[in-house]
C-alpha positions, 0 to 999 in steps of 0.5 A: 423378219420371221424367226426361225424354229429351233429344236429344243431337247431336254432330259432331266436324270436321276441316280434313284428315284428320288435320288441325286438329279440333274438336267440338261438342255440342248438347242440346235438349228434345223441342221442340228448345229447347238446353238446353245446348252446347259444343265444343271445340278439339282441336289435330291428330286423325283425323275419326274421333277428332274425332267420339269426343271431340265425343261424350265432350264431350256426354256429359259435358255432359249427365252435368253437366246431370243429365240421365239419359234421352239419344236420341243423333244422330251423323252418323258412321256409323262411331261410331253402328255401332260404339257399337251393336256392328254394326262392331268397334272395330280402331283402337288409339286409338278402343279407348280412346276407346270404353272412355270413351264406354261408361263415360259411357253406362253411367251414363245409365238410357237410351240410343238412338243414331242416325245421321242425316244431317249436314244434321240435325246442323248446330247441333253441326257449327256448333260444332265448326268454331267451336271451330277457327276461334276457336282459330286466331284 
């Protein structure tokens, strides 16, 4: 039996740049049911960094999940064009990161990524600003 596609928004966040970074995932059915969502707290980072982790976070979610068919919504633009390889990775340490996301998304039997705009993304950047505020208490 097929699985279904499941939609799978991320956002990462920082309080300056670098600051304070958090990221959050979100993975919802076809009618925007949430199946599943996380964040997490990532202490001092780039934006750029808090936007690879947040969708590593929600990779591994939906590998978790069992889920194996994934439409991706980033609202970095940065990271959804340099995953479909219209800009090149030159960040030593977004290099790493990419090496970890390609290997989550090599074991999905579809992927789709997508840029939207942050306004489509507001449950996972919700998230990612929750996973600073409650760490910092």
């Amino acid at each position: 039996m097929e699985n279904k596609t499941v939609k799978l928004f991320s956002d990462g966040a920082c309080r300056g740049n670098p600051g304070i970074g958090g990221a959050g995932a979100v993975i919802t059915d076809a009618a925007d049911n949430i199946l599943w969502e996380g964040k997490e707290y990532l202490g001092h980072c780039t934006n750029n960094i808090a936007e690879y982790k947040a969708l590593i976070l929600g990779l591994k979610g939906a590998q978790a999940q069992g889920f194996n068919q994934l439409d991706v919504y980033l609202d970095s633009e940065l990271l959804a064009n340099q995953i479909n390889g219209s800009y090149k990775v030159k960040n030593e340490n977004l290099k790493i990161l990419m090496q970890e996301v390609r290997s989550l998304l090599s074991s999905f039997k579809s992927i789709h990524v997508k840029h939207v705009l942050r306004c489509h993304n507001a449950q996972a950047d919700e998230l990612a600003n929750l996973a600073i505020d409650e760490y910092k208490g």
